[in-house]
C-alpha positions as CSV (number, residue, x, y, z in Angstrom):
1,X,-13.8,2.0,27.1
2,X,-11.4,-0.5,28.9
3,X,-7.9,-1.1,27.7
4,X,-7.2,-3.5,25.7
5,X,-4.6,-6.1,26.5
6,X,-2.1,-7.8,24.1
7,X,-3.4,-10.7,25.1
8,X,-7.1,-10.5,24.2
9,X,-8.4,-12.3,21.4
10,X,-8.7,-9.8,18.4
11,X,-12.6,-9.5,17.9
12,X,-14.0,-10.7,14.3
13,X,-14.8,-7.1,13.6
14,X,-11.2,-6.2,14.0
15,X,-10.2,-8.9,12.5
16,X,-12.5,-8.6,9.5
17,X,-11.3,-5.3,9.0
18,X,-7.7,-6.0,9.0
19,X,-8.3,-8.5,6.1
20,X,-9.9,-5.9,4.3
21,X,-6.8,-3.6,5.3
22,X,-4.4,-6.3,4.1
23,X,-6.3,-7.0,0.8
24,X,-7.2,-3.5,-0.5
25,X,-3.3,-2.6,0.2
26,X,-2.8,-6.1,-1.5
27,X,-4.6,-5.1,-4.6
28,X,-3.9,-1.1,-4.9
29,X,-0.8,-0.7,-3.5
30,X,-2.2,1.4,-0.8
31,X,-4.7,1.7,2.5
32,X,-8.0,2.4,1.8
33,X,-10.1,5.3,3.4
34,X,-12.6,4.9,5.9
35,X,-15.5,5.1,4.0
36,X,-14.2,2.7,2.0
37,X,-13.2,0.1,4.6
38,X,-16.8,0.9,5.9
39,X,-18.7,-0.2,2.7
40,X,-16.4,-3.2,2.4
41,X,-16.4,-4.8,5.8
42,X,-20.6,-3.4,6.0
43,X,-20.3,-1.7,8.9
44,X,-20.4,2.1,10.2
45,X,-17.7,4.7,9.7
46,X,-17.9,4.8,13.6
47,X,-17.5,1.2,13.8
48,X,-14.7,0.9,11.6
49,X,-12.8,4.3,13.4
50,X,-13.0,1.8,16.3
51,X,-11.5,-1.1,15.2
52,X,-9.1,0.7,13.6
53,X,-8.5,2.3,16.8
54,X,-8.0,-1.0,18.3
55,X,-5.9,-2.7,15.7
56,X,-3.3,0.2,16.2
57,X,-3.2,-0.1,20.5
58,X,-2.8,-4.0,19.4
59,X,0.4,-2.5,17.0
60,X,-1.2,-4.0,13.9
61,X,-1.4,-1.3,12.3
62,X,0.1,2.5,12.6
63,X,-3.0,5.0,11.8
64,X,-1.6,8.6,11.2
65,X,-4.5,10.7,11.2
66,X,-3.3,13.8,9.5
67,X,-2.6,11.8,6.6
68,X,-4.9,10.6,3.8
69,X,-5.3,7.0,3.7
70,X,-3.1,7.0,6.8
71,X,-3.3,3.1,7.6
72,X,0.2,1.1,7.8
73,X,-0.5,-2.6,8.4
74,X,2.6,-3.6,10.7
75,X,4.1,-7.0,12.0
76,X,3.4,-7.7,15.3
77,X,7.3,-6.1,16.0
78,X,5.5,-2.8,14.8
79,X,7.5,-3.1,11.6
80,X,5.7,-2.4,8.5
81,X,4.1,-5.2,6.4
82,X,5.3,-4.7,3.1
83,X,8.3,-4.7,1.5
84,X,9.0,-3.0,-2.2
85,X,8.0,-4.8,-5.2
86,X,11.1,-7.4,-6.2
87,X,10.5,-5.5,-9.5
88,X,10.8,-2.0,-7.6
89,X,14.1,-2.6,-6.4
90,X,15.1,-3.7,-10.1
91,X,13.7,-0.3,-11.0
92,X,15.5,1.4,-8.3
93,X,19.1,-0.5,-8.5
94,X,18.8,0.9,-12.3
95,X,17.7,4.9,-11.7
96,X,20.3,4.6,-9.4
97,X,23.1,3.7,-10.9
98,X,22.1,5.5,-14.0
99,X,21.8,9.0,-11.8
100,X,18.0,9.2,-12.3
101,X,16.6,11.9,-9.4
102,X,13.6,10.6,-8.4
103,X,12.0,13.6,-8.7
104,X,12.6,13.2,-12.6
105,X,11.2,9.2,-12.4
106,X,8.1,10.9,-10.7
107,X,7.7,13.4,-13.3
108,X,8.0,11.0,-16.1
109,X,4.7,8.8,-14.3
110,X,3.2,12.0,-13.4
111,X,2.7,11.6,-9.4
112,X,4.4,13.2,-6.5
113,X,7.9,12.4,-5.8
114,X,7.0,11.5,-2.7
115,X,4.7,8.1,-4.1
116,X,7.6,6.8,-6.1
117,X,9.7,7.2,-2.4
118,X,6.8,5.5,-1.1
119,X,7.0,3.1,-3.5
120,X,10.8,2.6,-3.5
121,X,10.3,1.9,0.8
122,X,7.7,-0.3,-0.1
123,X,5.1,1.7,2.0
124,X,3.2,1.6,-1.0
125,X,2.8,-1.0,-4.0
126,X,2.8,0.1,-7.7
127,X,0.7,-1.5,-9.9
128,X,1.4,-3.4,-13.0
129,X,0.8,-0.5,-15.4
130,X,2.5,2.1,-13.1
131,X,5.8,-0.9,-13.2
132,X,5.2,-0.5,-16.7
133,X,5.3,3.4,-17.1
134,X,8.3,3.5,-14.7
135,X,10.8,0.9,-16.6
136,X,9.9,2.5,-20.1
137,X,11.0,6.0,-18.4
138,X,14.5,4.4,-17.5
139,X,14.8,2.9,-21.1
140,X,13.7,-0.5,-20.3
141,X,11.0,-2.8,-21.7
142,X,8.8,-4.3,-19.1
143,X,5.1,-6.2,-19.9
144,X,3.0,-7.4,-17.2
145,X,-0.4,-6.4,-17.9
146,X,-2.1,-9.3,-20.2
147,X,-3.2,-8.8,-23.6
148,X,-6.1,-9.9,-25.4
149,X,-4.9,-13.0,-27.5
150,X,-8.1,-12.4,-29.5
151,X,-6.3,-8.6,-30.6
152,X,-4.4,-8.5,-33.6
153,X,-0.8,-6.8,-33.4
């Protein structure tokens, strides 16, 4: 396989699966697995290996293999893409100056410390529920899920 250079054009099967990357962590809060980029994008788990593969000598994304779901999507500077949640650093700003460990915030959502660090780096994005669960265990009323208007109160 021939090295890629920087200043290739990125192929529309890398390319496709980088918008599949940036969506799924878009709407989860985190990378997808290969299998799952593969029945997405329609293509093989080879195939996808390789573009993944080539998005990461391109510095669009970090892949740590060892890892589960070990895709970062990066800036071209090799920077990750995403920050935290304006709403996590609300959340954070409060368990810390109300000397909340964050092993206790992660107890109270019932994950691994290590996702709310994730989420407080902003390697990893919280959804609205799990926003939710984490105000109301630092006393706080937060609502961003929608409601029925057809439900009675």
């Amino acid at each position: 396989m021939a090295d890629l250079l920087p200043t290739e054009p990125i192929s529309k099967r890398d390319q496709t699966v980088l918008a599949f990357l940036r969506e799924h962590a878009a709407v989860h809060g985190h990378a997808p697995t290969v299998v799952q980029i593969s029945e997405g994008v329609g293509a093989s788990t080879r195939t996808v290996v390789k573009a993944i593969r080539s998005l990461a000598l391109r510095g669009l994304v970090r892949h740590h293999p060892r890892r589960p779901r070990g895709l970062e999507i990066t800036t071209s500077s090799g920077a990750p893409l995403t920050a935290p949640h304006p709403l996590v650093e609300q959340l954070v700003k409060t368990r810390v100056h109300r000397g909340v460990p964050l092993r206790e915030i992660a107890a109270r959502l019932g994950v691994c410390t290590s996702t709310v660090n994730n989420y407080e780096l902003g390697l990893r994005q919280p959804t609205p529920q799990r926003l939710e669960q984490w105000a109301a265990a630092l006393g706080l009323r937060l609502t961003l899920t929608p409601t029925n208007p057809m439900e009675k109160p």
